[in-house]
C-alpha positions as CSV (number, residue, x, y, z in Angstrom):
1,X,-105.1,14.6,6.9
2,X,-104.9,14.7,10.6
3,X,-105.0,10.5,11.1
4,X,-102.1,10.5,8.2
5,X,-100.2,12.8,9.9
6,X,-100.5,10.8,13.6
7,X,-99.7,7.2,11.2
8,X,-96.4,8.4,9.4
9,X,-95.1,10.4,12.5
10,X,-95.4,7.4,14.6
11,X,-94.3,4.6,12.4
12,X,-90.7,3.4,13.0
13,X,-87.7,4.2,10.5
14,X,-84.4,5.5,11.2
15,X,-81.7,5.8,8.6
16,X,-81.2,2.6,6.6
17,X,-84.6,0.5,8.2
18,X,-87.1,2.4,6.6
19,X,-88.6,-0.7,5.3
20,X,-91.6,-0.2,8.2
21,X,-92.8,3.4,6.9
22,X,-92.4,2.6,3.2
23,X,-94.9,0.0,3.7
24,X,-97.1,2.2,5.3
25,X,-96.6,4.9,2.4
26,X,-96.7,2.2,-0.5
27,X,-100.4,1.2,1.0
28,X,-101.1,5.0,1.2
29,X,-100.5,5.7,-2.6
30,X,-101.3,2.7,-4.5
31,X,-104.2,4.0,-6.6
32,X,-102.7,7.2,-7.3
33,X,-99.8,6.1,-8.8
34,X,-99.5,5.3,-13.0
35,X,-97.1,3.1,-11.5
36,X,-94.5,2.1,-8.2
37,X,-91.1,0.8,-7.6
38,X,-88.3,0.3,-5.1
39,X,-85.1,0.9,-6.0
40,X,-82.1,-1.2,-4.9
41,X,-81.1,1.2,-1.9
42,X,-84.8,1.7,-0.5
43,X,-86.4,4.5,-2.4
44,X,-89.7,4.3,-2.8
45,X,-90.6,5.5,-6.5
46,X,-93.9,6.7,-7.6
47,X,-94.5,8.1,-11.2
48,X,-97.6,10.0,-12.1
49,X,-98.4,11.3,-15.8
50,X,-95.9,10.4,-19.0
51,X,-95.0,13.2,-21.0
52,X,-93.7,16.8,-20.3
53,X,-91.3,18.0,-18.3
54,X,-90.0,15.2,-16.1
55,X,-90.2,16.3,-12.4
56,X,-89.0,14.8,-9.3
57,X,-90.4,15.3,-5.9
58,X,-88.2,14.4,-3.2
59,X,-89.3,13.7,0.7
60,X,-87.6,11.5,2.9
61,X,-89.0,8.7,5.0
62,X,-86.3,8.0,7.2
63,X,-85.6,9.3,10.8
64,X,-82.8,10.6,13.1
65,X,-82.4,7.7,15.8
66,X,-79.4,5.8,17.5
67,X,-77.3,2.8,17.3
68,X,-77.1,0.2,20.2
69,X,-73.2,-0.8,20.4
70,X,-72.4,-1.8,23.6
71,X,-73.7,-3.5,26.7
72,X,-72.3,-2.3,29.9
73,X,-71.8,-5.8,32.2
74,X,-74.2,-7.0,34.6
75,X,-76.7,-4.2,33.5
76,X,-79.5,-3.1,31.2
77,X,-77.7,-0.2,30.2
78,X,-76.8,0.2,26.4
79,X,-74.2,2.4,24.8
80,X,-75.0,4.3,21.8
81,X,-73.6,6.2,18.3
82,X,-76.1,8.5,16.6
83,X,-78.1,7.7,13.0
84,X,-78.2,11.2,11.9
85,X,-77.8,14.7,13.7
86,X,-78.7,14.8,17.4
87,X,-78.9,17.3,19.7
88,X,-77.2,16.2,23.2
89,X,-79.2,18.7,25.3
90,X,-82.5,17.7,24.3
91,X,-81.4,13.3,24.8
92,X,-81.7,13.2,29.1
93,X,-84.8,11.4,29.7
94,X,-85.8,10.9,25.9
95,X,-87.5,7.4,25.0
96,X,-86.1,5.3,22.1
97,X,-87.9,2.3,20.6
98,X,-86.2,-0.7,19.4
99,X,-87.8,-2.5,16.5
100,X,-89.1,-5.4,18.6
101,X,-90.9,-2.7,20.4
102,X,-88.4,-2.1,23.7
103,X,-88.9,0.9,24.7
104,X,-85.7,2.8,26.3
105,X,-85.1,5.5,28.3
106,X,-81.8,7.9,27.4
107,X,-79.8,8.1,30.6
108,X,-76.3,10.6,31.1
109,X,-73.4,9.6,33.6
110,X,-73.2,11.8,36.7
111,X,-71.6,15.7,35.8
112,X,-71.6,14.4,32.2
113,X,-73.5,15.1,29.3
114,X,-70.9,17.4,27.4
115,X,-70.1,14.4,24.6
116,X,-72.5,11.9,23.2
117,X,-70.4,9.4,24.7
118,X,-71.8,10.4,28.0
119,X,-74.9,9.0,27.4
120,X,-77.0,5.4,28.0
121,X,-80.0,4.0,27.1
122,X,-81.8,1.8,30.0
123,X,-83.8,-1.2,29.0
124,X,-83.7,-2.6,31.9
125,X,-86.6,-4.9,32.4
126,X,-86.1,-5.7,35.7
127,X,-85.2,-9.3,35.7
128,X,-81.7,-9.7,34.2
129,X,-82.6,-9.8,30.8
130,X,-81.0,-8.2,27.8
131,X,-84.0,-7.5,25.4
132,X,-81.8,-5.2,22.8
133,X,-78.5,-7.1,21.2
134,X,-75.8,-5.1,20.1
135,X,-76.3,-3.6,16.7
136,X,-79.6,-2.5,17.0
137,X,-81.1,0.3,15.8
138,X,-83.9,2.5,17.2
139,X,-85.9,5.8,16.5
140,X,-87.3,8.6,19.3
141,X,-90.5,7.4,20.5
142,X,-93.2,10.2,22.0
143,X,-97.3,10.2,20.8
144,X,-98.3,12.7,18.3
145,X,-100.3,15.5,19.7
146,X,-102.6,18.6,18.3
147,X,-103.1,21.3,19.6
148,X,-105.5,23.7,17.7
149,X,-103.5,24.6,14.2
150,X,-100.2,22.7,15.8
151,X,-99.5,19.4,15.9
152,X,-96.8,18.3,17.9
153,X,-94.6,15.3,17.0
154,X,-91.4,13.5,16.7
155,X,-90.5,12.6,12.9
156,X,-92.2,16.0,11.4
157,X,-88.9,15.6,9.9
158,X,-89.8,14.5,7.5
159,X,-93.0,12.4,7.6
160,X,-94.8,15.5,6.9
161,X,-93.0,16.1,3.5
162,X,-94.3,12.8,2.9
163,X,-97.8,13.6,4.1
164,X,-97.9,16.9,1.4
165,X,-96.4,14.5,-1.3
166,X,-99.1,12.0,-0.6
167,X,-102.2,14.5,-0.3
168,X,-100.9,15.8,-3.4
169,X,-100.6,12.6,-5.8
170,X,-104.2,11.8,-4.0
171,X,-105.9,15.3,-5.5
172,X,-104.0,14.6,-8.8
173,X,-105.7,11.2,-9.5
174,X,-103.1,10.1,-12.0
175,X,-103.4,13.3,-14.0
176,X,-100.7,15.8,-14.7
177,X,-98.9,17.4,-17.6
178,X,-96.0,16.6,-16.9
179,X,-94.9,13.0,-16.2
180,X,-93.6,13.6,-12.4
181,X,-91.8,11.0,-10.1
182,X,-92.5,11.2,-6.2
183,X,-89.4,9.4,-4.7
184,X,-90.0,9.1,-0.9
185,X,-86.3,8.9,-0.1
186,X,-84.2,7.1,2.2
187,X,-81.3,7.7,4.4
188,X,-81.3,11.6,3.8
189,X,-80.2,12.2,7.7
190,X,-77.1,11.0,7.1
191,X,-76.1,12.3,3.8
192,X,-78.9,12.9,1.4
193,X,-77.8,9.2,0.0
194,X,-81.5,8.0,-1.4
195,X,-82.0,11.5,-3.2
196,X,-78.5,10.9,-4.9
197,X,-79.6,7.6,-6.6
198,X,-82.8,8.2,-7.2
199,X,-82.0,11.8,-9.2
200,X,-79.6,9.7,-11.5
201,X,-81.8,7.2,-12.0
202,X,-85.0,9.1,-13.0
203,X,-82.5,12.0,-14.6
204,X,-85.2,14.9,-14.2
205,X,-86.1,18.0,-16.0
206,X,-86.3,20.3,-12.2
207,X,-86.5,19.0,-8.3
208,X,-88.5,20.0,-5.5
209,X,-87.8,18.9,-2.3
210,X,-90.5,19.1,0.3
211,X,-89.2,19.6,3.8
212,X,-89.1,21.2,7.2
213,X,-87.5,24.5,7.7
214,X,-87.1,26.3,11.0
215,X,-88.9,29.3,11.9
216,X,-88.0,32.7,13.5
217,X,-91.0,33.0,16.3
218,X,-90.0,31.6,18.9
219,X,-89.4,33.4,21.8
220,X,-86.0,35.2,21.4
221,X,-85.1,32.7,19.0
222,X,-83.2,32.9,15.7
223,X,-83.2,35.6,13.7
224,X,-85.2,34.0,10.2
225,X,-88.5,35.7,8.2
226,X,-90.6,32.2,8.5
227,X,-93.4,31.9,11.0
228,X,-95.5,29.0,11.7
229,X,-99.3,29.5,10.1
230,X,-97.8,32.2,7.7
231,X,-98.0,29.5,4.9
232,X,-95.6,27.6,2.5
233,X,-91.7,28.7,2.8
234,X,-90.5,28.5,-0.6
235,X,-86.5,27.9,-0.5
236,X,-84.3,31.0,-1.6
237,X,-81.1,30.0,-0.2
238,X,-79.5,27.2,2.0
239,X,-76.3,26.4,2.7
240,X,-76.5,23.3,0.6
241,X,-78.3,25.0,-2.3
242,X,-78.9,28.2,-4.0
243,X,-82.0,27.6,-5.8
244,X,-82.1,28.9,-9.3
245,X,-84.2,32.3,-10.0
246,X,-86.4,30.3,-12.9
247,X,-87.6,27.4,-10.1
248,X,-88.3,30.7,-7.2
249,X,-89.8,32.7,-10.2
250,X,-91.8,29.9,-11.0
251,X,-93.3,28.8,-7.3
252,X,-93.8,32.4,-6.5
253,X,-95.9,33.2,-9.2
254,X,-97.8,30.2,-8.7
255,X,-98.5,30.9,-5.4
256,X,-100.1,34.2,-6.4
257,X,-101.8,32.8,-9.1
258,X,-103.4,30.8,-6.6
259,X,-103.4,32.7,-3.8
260,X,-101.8,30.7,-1.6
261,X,-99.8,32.3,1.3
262,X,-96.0,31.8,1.2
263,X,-92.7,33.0,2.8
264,X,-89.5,33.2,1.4
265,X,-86.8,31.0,3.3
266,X,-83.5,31.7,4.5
267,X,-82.2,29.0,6.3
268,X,-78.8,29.5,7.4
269,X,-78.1,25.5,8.7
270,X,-79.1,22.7,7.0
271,X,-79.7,21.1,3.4
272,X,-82.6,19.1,1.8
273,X,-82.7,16.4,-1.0
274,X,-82.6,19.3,-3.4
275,X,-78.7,19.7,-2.6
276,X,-78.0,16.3,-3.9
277,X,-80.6,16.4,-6.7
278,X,-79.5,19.5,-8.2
279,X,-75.4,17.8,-8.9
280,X,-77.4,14.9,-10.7
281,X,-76.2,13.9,-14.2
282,X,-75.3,16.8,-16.1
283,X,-77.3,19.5,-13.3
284,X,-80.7,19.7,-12.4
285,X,-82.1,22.9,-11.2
286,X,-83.9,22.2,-8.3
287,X,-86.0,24.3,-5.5
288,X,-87.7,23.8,-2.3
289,X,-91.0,23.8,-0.7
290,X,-90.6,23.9,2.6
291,X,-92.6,23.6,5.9
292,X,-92.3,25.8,8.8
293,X,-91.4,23.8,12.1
294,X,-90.5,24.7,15.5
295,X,-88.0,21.8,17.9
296,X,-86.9,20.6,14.6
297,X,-84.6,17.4,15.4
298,X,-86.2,16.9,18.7
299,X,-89.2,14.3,19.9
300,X,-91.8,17.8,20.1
301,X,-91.4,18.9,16.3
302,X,-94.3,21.2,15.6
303,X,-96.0,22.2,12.2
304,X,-99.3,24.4,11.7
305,X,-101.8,22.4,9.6
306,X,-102.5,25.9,7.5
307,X,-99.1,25.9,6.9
308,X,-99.2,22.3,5.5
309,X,-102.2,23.1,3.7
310,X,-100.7,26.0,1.8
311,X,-98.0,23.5,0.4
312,X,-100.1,20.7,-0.6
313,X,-101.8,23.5,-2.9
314,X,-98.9,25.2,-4.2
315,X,-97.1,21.6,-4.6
316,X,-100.4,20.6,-6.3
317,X,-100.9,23.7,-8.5
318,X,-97.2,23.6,-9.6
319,X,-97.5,20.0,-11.0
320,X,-101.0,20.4,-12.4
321,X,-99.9,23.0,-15.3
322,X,-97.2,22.6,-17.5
323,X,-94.1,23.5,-16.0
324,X,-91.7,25.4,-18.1
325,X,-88.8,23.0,-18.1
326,X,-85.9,22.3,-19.0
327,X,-85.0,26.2,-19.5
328,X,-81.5,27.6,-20.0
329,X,-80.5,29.2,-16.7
């Protein structure tokens, strides 16, 4: 799981060019699959079983990143907007890279740093060449790393969704009760846009997102009952979703049916795919399982393998029985 985990974190895909880590994942789950599409925005779509209650599974394969849309003159000094959420204190000194495989270095102007608009990338090769046009896009660039049960990386958000959704078709082999669709979803960091097409589109019986969450360990850090290597967090409450009690009833007992270790998750900022599934149609209920993840949104995310263990086997043990949907709420 390890060499999966360093191949989706690394791969290139901010918002809207995703085209390079959907590649990647198509190759992944080819012979798990009963069978695979992509859908006209980007989703990649992945349906395993045929009969029973129709469940989607929702993690996103894009990436927070930036937008090249200016060239200051006579330099190699690029202005930039933001694909998704960024955090300006943690940009100074950052690397981006550009698709053709620029690497750039995130710059601030002297006593700035208080706006986004204070900030540069440098591509400057040296020799008074441009190698990034206007209009470019490019993702966070740093190595994955582990260390012990953590592994550090940039894209944890959400690659490693991705990584419990493909471990999970993998020990399924094509066989589930229920017929269950694993979108890996597009453009989700800036508006949950793939999970809103494909929910209409497949028109499911109950979705789970698979996630990060933050975590309340670190030192004198926020105040939240997750911990990394404490297990899955199964969603309770976000501010994008209040998860139904039959979809927490139903992953909790699961969990202890299996003994899997689990949290219950709080998250007071922040939304998954589940907040756009669960307004799909006529109303999906939809739930949550989430990973616990330190840095989130900067280029040192950090999970605990245990922790992505646990949800592969409650993800796993959830779509491997009957699930007892649709249900009046």
């Amino acid at each position: 799981m390890i060499d999966l985990i360093k191949k989706l974190t690394e791969a290139w895909g901010p918002s809207g060019y995703e085209h390079h880590i959907r590649a990647l994942i198509q190759a992944e789950v080819a012979d798990f699959a009963d069978d695979i599409i992509t859908d006209p925005l980007g989703n990649l779509i992945c349906r395993v079983g045929n009969g029973g209650a129709k469940i989607m599974v929702s993690a996103h394969m894009d990436e927070i990143g930036i937008m090249a849309t200016f060239t200051e003159p006579h330099s190699g000094y690029l202005r930039f907007e933001p694909i998704g959420g960024l955090n300006k204190h943690t940009l100074r000194g950052n690397r981006v890279k550009f698709e053709n495989g620029t690497i750039g270095v995130i710059g601030v102007n002297a006593n700035g740093g208080e706006a986004l608009s204070d900030f540069y990338v440098d591509v400057d090769g040296g020799d008074d060449t441009i190698r990034v046009p206007q209009g470019s896009p490019a993702g966070f660039w740093r190595e994955c790393e582990v260390r012990g049960n953590r592994i550090i990386a940039k894209t944890m958000d959400d690659r490693i969704g991705c990584v419990v959704a493909i471990e999970t078709m993998r020990r399924l082999a094509k066989k589930s009760p229920n017929e269950v669709y694993f979108v890996f979803s597009v453009q989700e960091e800036v508006g949950l846009r793939g999970a809103k097409t494909a929910a209409t589109r497949i028109n499911p019986d109950v979705g789970i997102a698979l996630d990060v969450t933050a975590t309340g360990d670190e030192a004198q850090g926020r105040k939240m009952a997750v911990s990394l290597g404490k297990g899955a967090a199964i969603k309770i409450h976000d501010p994008g979703l209040v998860v139904p009690p039959a979809v927490i009833d139903w992953m909790i007992s699961r969990a202890e049916a299996d003994s899997i270790p689990y949290q219950r998750e709080l998250l007071a900022g922040g939304t998954t795919d589940a907040s756009a599934i669960q307004v799909a149609g006529w109303g999906v209920p939809s739930g949550c399982i989430s990973i616990p993840c330190r840095y989130v949104h900067t280029t040192s995310e950090t999970v605990d393998i245990r922790d992505v263990r646990a949800c592969v086997d409650l993800l796993t043990g959830l779509l491997a029985n009957p699930a007892p949907f649709p249900v009046a709420l």
